[in-house]
C-alpha positions as CSV (number, residue, x, y, z in Angstrom):
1,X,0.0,0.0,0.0
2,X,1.6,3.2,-1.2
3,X,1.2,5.6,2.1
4,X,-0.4,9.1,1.7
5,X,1.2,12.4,2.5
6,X,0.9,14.0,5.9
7,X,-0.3,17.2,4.2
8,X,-0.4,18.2,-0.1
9,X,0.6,22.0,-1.0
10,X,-2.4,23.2,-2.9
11,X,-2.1,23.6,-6.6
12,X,-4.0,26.2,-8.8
13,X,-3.8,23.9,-11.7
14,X,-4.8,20.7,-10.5
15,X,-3.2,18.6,-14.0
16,X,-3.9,15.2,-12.3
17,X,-7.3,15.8,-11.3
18,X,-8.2,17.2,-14.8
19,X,-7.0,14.8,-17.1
20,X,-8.4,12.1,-15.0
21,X,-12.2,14.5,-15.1
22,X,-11.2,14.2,-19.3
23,X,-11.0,10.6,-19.1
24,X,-14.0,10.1,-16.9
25,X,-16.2,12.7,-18.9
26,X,-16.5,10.9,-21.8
27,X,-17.5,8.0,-20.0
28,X,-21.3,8.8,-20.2
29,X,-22.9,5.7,-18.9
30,X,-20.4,5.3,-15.9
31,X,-21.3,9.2,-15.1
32,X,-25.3,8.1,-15.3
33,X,-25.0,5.3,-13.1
34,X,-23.7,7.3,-10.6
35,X,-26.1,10.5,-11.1
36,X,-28.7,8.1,-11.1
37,X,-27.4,6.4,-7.4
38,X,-27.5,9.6,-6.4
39,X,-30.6,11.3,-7.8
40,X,-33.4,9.6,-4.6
41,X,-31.7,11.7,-1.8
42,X,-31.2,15.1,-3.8
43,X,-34.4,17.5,-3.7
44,X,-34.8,21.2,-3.7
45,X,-32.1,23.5,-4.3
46,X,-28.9,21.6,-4.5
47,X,-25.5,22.4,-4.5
48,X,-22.3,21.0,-5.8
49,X,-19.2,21.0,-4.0
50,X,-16.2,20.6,-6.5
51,X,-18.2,20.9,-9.6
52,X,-14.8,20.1,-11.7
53,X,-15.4,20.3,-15.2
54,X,-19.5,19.3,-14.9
55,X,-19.6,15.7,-15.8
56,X,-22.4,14.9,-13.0
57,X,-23.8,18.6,-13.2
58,X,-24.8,18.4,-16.8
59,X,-27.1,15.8,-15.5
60,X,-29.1,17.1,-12.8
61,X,-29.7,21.1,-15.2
62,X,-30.8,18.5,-18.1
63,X,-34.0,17.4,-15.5
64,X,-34.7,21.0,-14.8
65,X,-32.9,20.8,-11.1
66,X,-32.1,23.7,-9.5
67,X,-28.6,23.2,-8.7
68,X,-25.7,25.8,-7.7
69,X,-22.2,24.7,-9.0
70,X,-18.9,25.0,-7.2
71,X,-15.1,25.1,-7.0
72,X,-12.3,26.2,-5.3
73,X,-9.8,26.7,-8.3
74,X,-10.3,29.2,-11.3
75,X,-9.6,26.8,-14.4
76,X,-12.6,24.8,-13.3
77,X,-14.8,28.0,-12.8
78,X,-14.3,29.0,-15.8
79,X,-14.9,25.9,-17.5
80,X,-18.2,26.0,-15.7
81,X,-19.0,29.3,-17.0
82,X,-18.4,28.3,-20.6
83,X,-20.1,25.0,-20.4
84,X,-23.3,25.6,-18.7
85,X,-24.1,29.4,-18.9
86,X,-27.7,30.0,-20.2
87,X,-28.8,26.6,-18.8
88,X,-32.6,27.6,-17.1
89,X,-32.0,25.4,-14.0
90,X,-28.4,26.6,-13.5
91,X,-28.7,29.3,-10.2
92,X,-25.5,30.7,-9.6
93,X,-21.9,29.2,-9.8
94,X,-19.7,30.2,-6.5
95,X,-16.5,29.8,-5.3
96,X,-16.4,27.9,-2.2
97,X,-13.9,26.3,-0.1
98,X,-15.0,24.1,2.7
99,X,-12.5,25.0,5.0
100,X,-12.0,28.7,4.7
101,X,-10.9,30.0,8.1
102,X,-13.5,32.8,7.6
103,X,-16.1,30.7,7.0
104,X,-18.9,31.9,8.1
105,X,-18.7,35.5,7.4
106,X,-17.4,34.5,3.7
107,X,-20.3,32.1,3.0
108,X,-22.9,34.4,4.6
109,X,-25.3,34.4,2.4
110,X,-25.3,30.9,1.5
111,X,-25.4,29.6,5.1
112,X,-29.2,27.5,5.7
113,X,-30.0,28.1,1.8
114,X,-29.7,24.5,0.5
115,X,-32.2,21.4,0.6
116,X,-29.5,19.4,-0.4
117,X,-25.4,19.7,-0.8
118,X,-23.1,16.8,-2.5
119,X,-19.8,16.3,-2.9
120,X,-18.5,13.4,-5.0
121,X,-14.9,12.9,-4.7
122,X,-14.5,15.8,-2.8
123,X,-13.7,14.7,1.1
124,X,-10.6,12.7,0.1
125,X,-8.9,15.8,-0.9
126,X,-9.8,17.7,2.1
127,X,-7.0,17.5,5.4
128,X,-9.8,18.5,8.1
129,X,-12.9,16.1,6.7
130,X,-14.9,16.5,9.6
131,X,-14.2,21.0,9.4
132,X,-15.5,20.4,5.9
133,X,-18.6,18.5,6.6
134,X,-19.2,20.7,9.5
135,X,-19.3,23.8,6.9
136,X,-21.3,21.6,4.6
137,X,-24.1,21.4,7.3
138,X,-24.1,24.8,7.7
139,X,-24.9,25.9,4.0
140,X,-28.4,23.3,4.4
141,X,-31.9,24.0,5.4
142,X,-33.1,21.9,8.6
143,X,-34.4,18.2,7.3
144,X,-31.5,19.2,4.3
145,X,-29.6,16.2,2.9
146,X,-25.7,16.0,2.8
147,X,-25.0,13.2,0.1
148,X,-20.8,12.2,0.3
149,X,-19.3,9.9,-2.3
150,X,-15.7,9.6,-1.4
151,X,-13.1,6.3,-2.2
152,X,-13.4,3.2,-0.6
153,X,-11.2,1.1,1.5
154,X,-7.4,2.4,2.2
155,X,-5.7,-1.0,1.1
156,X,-6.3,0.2,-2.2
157,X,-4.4,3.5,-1.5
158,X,-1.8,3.4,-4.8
159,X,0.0,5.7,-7.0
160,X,-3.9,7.0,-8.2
161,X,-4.3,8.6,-4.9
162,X,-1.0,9.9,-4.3
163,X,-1.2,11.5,-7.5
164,X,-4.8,13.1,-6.9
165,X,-4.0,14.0,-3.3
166,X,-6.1,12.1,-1.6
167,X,-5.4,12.0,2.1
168,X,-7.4,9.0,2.8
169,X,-9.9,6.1,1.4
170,X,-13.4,5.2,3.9
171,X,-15.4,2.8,5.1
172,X,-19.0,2.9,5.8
173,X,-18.1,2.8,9.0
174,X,-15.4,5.4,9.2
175,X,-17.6,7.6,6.6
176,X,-20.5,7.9,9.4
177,X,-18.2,8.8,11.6
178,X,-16.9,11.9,10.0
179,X,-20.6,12.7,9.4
180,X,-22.1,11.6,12.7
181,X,-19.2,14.2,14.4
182,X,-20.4,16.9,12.1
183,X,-23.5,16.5,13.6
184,X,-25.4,14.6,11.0
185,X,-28.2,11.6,11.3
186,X,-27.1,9.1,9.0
187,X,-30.0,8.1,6.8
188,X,-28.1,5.7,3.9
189,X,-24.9,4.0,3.6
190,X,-23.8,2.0,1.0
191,X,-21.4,0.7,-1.8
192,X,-20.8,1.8,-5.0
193,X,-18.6,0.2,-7.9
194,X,-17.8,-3.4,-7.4
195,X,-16.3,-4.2,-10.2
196,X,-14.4,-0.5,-10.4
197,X,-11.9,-2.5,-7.6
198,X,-9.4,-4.6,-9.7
199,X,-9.6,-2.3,-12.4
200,X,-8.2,0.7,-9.8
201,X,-5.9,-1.5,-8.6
202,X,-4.4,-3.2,-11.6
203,X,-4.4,0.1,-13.1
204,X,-2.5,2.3,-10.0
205,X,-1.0,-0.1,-8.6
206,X,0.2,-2.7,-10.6
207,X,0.6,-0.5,-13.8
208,X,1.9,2.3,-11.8
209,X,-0.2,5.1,-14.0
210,X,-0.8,8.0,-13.0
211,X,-3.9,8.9,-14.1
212,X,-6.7,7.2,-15.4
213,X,-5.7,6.1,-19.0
214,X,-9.1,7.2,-21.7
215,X,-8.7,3.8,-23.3
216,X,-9.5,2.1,-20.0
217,X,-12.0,4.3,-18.7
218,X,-14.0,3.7,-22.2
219,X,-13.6,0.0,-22.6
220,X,-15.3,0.5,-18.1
221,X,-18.0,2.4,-19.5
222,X,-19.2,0.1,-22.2
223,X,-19.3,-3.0,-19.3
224,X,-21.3,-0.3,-17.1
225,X,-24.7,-2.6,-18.0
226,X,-22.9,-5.2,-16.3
227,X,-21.4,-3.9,-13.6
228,X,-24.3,-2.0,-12.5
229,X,-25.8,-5.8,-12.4
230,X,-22.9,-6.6,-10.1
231,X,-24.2,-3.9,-7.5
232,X,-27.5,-5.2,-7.3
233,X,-26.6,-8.9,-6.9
234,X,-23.9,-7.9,-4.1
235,X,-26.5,-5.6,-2.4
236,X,-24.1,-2.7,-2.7
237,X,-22.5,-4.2,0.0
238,X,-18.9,-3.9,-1.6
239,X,-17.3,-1.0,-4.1
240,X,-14.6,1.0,-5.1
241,X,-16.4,4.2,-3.6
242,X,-18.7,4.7,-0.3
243,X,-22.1,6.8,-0.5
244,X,-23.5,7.9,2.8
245,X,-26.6,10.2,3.2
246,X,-26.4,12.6,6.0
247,X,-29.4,14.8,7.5
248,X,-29.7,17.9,8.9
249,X,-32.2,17.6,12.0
């Protein structure tokens, strides 16, 4: 197991993260699958915490949602911009960062707007997880859903995470306890990606890339029928990443 960093200096230009966003965004039935795992616990006005380059936005404005889009670093805000301005459903697109040390007086005038807030792939890359799902509470309405999809299991730590910055994979278990410190009522928990395991680790660890190569990522999406049949015969009980639905009381 290749052991993460005590601590990654930010970068403006995250090159890692974005090729591996290119790879994944062409990878339109993978991206459904997970919109669509998704989709039950988001309601009202949503917001998206590390929007990226849109490739699970583009979703939720095509149904009419009305969703806020978000990022911490410029290159992706502006990709935003370009890609999605006009779009009816689209209500604003912020940048936020879940751990300013100003938070509160920052984000005042998002704090209690939201019914819902998600973050896919977002706590991994985030040194004080429980700070940022803290803040994430803050920004939602009471009864407001916090939906965290984050990567699962830290024996598959490899070269993928260390490249991404990822300062840790979850559990279920370990998930809900992040969110049950923040103050959240855990409401859903489950498993995500079964057969996305030997692929991530054949890939990262015994291939030693770097990122996710396109060629692999579209031969993954055309098995996506199949895999998604995985999930339901394993009850979502095993996966490469970890959903957990958090409420607001």
């Amino acid at each position: 197991m290749t052991k993460p960093h005590d601590s990654f200096a930010f970068k403006e230009v995250d090159q890692e993260g974005l090729e591996t966003l290119d790879a994944i965004s062409e990878a339109h039935r993978f991206n459904r699958w997970m919109y669509e795992t998704i989709r039950p616990w988001c309601k009202g006005e949503i917001l998206e915490v590390g929007s990226g380059i849109g490739n699970i936005s583009r979703f939720f404005l095509e149904e009419g949602k009305q969703l806020t889009l978000s990022d911490l670093r410029d290159n992706y805000l502006g990709y935003l911009k370009e890609e999605f301005a006009g779009q009816k459903a689209l209500r604003a697109i912020i940048n936020l960062d879940l751990v300013h040390p100003d938070f509160d007086a920052v984000y005042a005038d998002q704090l209690g707007k939201y019914d819902t807030v998600f973050a896919l792939n977002v706590v991994e890359h985030i040194e004080n997880d429980r700070l940022a799902l803290a803040n994430i509470r803050k920004l939602l309405r009471q009864n407001g859903h916090c939906v965290i999809l984050v990567p699962a299991y830290q024996t598959l730590y490899n070269r993928f995470d260390k490249e991404l910055e990822h300062y840790r994979r979850y559990t279920k278990s370990t998930l809900g306890a992040a969110m049950s410190d923040a103050g959240y009522r855990i409401a859903h928990k489950q498993h995500f990606n079964a057969m996305g395991i030997p692929g991530w680790y054949i890939s990262g660890k015994l291939q030693q890339n770097k990122t996710i190569p396109k060629g692999q990522m579209s031969l993954y999406n055309t098995l996506v029928p199949a895999f998604r049949l995985v999930d339901k015969v394993l009850f979502n009980q095993i996966g490469l990443s970890v959903i957990t639905v958090g409420v607001k009381d």
